[in-house]
C-alpha positions as CSV (number, residue, x, y, z in Angstrom):
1,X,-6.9,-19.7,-14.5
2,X,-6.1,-18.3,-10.9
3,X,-5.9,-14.3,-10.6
4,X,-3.8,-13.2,-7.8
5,X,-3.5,-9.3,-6.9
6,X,-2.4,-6.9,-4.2
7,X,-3.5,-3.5,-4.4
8,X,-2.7,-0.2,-3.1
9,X,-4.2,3.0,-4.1
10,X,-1.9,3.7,-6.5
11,X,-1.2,0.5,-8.5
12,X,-2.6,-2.9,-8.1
13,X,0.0,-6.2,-8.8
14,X,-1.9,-9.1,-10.8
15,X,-0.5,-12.6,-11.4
16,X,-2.4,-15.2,-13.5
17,X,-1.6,-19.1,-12.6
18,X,-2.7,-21.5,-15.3
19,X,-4.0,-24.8,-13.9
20,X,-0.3,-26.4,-14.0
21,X,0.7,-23.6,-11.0
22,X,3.0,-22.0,-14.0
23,X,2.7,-18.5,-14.0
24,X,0.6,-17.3,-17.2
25,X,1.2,-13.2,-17.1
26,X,2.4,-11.0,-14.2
27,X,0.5,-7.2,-15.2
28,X,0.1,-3.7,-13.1
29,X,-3.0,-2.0,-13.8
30,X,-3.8,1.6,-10.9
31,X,-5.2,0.6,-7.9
32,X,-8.2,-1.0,-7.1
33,X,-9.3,0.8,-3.5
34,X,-13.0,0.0,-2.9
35,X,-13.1,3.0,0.1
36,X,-11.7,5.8,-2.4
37,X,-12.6,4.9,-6.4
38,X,-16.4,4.5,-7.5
39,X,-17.9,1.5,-9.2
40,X,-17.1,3.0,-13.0
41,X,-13.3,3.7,-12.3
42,X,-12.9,0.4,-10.4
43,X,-14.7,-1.7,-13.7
44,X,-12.8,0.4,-16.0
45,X,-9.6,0.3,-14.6
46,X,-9.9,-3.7,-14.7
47,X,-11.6,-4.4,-18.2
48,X,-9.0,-1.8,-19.8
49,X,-6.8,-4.2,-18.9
50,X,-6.3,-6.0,-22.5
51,X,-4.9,-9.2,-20.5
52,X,-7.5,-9.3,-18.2
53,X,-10.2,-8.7,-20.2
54,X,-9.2,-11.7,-22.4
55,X,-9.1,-14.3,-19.6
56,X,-12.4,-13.2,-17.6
57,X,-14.6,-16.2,-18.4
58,X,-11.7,-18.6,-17.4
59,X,-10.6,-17.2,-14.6
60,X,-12.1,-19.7,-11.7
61,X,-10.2,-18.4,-8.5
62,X,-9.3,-14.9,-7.4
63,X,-7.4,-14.1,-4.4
64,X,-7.5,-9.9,-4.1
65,X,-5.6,-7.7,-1.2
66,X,-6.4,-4.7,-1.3
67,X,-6.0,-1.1,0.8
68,X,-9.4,-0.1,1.9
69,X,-10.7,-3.6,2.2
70,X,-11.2,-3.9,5.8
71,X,-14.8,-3.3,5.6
72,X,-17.4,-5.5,5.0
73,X,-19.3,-3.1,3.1
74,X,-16.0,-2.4,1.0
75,X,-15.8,-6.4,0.5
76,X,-19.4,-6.5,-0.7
77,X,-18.9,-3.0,-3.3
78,X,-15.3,-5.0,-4.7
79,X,-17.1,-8.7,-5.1
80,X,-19.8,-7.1,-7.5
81,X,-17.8,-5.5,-9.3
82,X,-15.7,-8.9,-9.9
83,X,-18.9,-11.0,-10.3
84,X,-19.1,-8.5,-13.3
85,X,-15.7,-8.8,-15.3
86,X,-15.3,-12.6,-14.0
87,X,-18.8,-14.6,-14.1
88,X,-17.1,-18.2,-13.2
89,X,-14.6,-17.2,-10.5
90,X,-14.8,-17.6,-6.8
91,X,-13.0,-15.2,-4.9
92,X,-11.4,-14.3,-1.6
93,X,-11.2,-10.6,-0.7
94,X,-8.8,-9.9,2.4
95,X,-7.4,-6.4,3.5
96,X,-3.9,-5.3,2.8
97,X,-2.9,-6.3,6.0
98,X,-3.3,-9.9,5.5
99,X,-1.7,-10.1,2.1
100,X,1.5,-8.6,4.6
101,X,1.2,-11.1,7.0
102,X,1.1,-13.7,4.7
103,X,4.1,-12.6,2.2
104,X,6.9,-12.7,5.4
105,X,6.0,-16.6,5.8
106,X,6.3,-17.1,9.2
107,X,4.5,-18.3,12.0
108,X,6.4,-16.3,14.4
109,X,4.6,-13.5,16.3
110,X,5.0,-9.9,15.1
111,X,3.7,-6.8,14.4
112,X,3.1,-6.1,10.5
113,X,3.1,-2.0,9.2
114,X,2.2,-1.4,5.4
115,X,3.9,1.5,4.2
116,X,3.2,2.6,0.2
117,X,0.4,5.1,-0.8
118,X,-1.1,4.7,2.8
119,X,-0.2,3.1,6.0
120,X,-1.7,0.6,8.3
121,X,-0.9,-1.8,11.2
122,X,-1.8,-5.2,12.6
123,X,-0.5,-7.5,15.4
124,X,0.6,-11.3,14.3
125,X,-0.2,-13.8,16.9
126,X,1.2,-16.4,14.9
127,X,-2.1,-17.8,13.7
128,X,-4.6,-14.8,13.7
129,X,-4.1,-10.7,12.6
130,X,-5.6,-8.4,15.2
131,X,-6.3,-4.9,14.6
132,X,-7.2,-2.1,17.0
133,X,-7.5,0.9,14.8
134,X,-9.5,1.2,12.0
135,X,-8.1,3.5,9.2
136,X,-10.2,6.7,8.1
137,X,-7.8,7.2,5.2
138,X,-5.5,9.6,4.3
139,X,-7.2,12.6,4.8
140,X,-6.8,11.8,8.8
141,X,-4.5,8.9,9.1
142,X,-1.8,7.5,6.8
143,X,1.2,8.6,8.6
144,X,4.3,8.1,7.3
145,X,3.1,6.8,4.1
146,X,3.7,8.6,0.5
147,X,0.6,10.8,0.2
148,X,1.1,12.1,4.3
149,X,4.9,13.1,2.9
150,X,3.1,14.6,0.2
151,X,1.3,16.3,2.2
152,X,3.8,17.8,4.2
153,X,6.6,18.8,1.8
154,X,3.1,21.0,-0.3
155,X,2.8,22.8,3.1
156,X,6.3,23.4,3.6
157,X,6.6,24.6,-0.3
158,X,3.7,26.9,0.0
159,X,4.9,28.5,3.5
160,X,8.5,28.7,2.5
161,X,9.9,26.3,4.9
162,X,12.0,24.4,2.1
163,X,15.5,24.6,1.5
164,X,16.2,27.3,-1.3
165,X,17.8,24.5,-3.4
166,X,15.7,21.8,-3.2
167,X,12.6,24.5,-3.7
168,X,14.0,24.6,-7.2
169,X,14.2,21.6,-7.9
170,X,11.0,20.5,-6.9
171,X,9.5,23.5,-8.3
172,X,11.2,22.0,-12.1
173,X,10.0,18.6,-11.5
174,X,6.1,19.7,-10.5
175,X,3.6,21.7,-11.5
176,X,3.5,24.1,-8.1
177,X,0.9,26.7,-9.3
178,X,-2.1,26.6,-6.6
179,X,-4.6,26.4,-8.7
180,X,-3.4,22.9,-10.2
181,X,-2.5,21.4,-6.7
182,X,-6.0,22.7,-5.9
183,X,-7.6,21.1,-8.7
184,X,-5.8,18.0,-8.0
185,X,-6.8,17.4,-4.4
186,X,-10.0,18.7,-4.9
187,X,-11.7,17.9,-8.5
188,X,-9.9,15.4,-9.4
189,X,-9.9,11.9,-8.9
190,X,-7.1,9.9,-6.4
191,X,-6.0,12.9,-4.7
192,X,-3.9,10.7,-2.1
193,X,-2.1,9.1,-5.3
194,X,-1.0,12.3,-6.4
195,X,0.2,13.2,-2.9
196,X,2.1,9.8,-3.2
197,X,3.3,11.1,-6.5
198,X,4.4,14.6,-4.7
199,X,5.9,12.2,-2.0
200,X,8.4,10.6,-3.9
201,X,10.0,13.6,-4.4
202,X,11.1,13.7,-0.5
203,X,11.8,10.0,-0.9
204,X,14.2,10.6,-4.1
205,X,15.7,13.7,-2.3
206,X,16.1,12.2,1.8
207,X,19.5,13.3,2.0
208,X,20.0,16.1,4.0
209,X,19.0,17.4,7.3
210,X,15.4,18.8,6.5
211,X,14.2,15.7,4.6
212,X,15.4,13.3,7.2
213,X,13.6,15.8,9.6
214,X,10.1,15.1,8.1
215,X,10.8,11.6,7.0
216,X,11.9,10.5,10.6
217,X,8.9,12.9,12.1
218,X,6.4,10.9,10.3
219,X,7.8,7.2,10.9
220,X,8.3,8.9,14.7
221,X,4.3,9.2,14.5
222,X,3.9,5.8,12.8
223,X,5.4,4.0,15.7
224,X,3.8,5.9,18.8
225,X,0.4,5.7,17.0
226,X,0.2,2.3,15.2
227,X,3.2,0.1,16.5
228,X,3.0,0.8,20.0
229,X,-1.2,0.5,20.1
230,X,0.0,-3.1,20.3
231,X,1.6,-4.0,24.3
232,X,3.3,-6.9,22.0
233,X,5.5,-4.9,20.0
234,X,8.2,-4.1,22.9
235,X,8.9,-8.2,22.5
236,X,8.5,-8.9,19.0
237,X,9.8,-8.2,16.0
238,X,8.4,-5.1,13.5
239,X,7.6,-6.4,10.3
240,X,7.5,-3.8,7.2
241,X,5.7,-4.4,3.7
242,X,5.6,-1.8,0.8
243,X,7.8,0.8,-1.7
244,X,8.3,3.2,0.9
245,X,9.5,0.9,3.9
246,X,11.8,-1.1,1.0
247,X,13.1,3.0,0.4
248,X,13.2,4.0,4.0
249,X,15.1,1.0,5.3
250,X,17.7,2.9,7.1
251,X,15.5,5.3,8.1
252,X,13.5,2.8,9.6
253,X,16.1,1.2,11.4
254,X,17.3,4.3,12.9
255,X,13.7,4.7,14.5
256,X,12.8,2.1,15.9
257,X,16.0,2.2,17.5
258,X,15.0,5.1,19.6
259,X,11.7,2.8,20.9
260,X,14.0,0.3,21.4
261,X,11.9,-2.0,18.9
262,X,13.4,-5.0,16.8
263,X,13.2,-5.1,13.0
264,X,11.8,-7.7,11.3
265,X,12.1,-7.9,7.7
266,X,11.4,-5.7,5.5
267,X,9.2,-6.4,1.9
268,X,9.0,-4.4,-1.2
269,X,6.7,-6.7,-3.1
270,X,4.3,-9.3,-1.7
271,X,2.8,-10.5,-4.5
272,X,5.6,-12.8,-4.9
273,X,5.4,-14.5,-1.9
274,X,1.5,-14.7,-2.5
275,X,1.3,-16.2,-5.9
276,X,3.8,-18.9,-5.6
277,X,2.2,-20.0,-2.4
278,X,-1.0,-20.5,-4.2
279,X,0.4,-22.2,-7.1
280,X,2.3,-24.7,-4.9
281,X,-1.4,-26.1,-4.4
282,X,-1.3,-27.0,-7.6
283,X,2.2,-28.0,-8.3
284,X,2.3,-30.3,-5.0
């Protein structure tokens, strides 16, 4: 059995391959990210998994991309925890980033943006992924991801910068009382998953001059930060992987018009794209 998954912060896709390349389950468990969840939630949040947990000893390949995994250390914290559940497997442990690149199937320089729970950037050469800034997560970086919209519409809520309507309507879809935002971003666990989860209300709701304000701000701070780190990206095309790029498409468009930047593609779900590439090795 072959385990593929890509994983956010949020959720984490999973696609078992039996030995014939024929896909044997496709599962979501939360996400799996090594520089945000400790040891026990990561384990737990894997061997909870009934269908997981029933496959562990056969499992004999696992190819993981995850947020937070561009770090050696993070590699090292994820592989012990997977030596764990799976005793027989070998295993390949790759960044987000890579699982991007990978999914749009080219061979064609580019630059590749992850936008979901977090954000990040890397240049395509056409064989190798380059990356200049390292991410410090989403208490500093993010931009233009779910939990940094999050972020901004809980600001804008508390200082009374919202709309009058749509101030009511998010105030009957979430719990707005400080004390629970407070205990949320700072007892809990996965506060920049329930900023994503705040997030989607701006997402749901874009229409409208002050969410296409913020939503266009933050994709305005994506590009001169991330994309345009890279002297390549006047001359090749922007590549966009994740839920809120597949949501934003228009927005994104719109954008990177102003830079006078070229859209690539854009991809909701790479797991797809992953998994049957893998089993083609066994169906070939």
């Amino acid at each position: 059995m072959i385990l593929v998954a890509d994983s956010g912060s949020t959720k984490t896709n999973w696609i078992a391959i039996n030995e014939k390349g024929e896909t044997f389950f496709k599962i979501d468990t939360e996400g799996l990210n090594p520089a945000v969840f400790s040891k026990k939630t990561l384990y737990d949040r894997i061997i909870t998994k009934e269908e997981l947990r029933d496959i562990k000893n056969d499992v004999k390949e696992i190819y993981f991309y995850g947020a937070g995994c561009g770090t050696q250390n993070a590699v090292n914290y994820l592989r012990a925890i997977f030596e764990d559940i799976f005793p027989n497997a070998e295993m390949e442990i790759y960044e987000d980033t890579i699982a991007a690149v990978k999914s749009l199937q080219t061979d064609t320089p580019g630059v590749v943006c992850i936008l979901g729970t977090g954000s990040n950037c890397s240049y395509f050469d056409g064989k190798e992924t380059h990356q200049k800034i390292v991410s410090l997560g989403y208490m500093l970086m993010d931009s233009a991801s779910g939990n940094y919209y999050g972020k901004q519409i809980l600001k804008d809520h508390a200082y009374g910068k919202m709309p009058a309507e749509m101030a009511k309507a998010f105030e009957g879809q979430y719990d707005l009382r400080p004390d629970i935002i407070k205990e949320n971003l700072y007892r809990k666990d996965n506060p920049n998953t329930y900023l994503a989860s705040v997030g989607r209300f701006l997402i749901e709701n874009k229409q409208g001059e002050y969410s296409q304000k913020i939503i266009k701000d933050g994709l305005r701070f994506f590009i001169e930060n991330q994309v345009l780190q890279f002297e390549e990206s006047k001359n090749v095309p922007i590549y966009f992987v994740g839920s809120i790029a597949h949501f934003l498409h228009d927005e994104i468009v719109e954008v990177l018009r102003e830079y006078d930047l070229t859209l690539g593609k854009i991809v909701r779900h790479p797991i797809l794209t992953l998994a049957a590439s893998i089993a083609s090795k066994y169906t070939n």
